[in-house]
C-alpha positions as MATLAB code, in Angstrom:
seq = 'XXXXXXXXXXXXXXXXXXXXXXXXXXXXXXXXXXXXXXXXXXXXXXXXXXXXXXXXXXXXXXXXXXXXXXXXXXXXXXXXXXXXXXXXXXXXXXXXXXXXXXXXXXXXXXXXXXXXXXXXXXXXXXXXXXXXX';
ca = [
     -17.214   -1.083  -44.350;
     -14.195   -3.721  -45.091;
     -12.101   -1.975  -42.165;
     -15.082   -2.586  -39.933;
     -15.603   -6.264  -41.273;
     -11.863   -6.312  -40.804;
     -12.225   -5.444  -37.443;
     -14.944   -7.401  -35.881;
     -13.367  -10.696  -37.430;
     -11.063  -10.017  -35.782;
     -12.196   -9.675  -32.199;
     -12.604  -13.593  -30.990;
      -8.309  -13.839  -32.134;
      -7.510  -10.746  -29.801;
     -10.169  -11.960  -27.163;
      -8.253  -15.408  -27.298;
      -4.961  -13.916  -27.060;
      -5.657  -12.069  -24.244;
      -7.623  -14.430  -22.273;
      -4.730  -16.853  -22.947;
      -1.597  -14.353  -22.213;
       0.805  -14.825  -19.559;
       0.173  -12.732  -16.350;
       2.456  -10.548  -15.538;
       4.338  -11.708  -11.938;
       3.083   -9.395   -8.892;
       6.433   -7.784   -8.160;
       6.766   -7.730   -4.326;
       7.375   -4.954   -2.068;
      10.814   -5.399   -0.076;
       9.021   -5.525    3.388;
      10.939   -5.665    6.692;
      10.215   -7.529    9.857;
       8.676   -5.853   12.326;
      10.945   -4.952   15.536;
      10.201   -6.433   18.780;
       8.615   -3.731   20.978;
       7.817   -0.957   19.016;
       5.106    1.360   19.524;
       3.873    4.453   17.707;
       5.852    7.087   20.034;
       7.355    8.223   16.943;
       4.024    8.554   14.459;
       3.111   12.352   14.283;
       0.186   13.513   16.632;
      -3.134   14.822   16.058;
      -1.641   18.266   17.271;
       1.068   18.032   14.611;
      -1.595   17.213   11.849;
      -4.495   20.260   12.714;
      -3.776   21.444    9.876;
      -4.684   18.389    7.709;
      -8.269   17.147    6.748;
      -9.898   14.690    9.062;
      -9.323   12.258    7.075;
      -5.837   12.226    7.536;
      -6.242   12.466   11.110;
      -8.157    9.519   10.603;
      -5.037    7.171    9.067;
      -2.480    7.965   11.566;
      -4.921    7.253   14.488;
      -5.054    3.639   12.350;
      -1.346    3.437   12.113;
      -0.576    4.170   16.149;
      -3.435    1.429   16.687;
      -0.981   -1.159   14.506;
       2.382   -0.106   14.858;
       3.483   -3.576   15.006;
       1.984   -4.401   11.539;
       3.063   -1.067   10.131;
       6.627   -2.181   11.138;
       6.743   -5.175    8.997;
       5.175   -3.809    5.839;
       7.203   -1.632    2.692;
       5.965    1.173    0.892;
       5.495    1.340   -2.519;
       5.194    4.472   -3.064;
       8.579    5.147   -3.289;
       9.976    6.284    0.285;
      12.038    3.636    0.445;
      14.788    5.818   -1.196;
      14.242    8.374    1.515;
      16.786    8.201    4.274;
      16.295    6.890    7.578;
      13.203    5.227    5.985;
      12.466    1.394    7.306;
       8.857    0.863    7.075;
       5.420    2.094    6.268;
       5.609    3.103    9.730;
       8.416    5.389    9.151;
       5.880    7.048    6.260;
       3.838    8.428    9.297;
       6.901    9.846   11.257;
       7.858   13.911   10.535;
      10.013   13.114    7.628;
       7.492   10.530    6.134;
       5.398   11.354    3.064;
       2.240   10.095    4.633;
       0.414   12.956    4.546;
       0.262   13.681    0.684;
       0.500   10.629   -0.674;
      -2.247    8.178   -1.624;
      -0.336    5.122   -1.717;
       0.868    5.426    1.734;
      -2.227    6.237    2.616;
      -4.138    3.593    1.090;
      -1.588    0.661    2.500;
      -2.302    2.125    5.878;
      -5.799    1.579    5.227;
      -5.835   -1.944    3.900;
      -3.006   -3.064    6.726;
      -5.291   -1.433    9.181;
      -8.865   -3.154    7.752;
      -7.359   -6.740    7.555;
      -5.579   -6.610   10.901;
      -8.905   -6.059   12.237;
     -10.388   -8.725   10.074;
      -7.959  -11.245   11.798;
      -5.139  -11.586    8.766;
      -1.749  -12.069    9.735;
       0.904  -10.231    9.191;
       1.744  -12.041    5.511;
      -1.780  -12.014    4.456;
      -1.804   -8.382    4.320;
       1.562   -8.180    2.898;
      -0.022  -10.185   -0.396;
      -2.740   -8.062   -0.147;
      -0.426   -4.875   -0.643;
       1.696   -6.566   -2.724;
      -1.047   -7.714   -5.057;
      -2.701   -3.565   -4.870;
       0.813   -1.904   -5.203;
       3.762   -3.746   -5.590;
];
């Protein structure tokens, strides 16, 4: 029983030193700003995805409703290293990794739900910054 004694003594220090750590700094996505003009011309069709759950169907219709916002945001997933990558836009084009990956497609989602809520274009930056940067 002493380890156990040990222990729960113990437990208000290492409550208090967490509670009173210093956050860690929400590291930011590099995002880009969105081009004047663009559209979605370039975001694969439904056609293109048939072979993909509706689901997925589901995200890209989101991202050619917003290709303005998708413009202006990163990806954190990684695809930045890709070439010819710019945006989470680009994710959604044939050479994007939209269609496997969770992160892209969960940064379409939120861009896509607080667009519609009204948030501008920084305001869901922070947002993805906050979820996956």
């Amino acid at each position: 029983m002493p380890c156990r004694r040990a222990f729960l003594r113990s437990v208000p220090m290492l409550s208090a030193a967490l509670v009173l750590a210093p956050r860690r700094a929400v590291a930011a996505i590099d995002h880009p700003e969105p081009r004047t003009g663009i559209d979605s011309a370039d975001v694969l069709t439904a056609e293109q995805l048939s072979a993909f759950p509706e689901s997925i169907l589901e995200i890209y219709e989101m991202i050619r409703e917003i290709p303005h916002v998708a413009d202006g945001i990163g990806c954190g997933c990684g695809c930045a290293a890709m070439p010819h990558y710019r945006s989470l836009l680009t994710c959604y084009h044939a050479r994007g990794l939209a269609t496997g990956c969770p992160i892209c497609q969960g940064e379409a989602r939120l861009a896509y739900r607080r667009h519609k809520e009204g948030q501008s274009l920084d305001q869901i930056r922070r947002a993805i910054d906050a979820r996956w940067g």
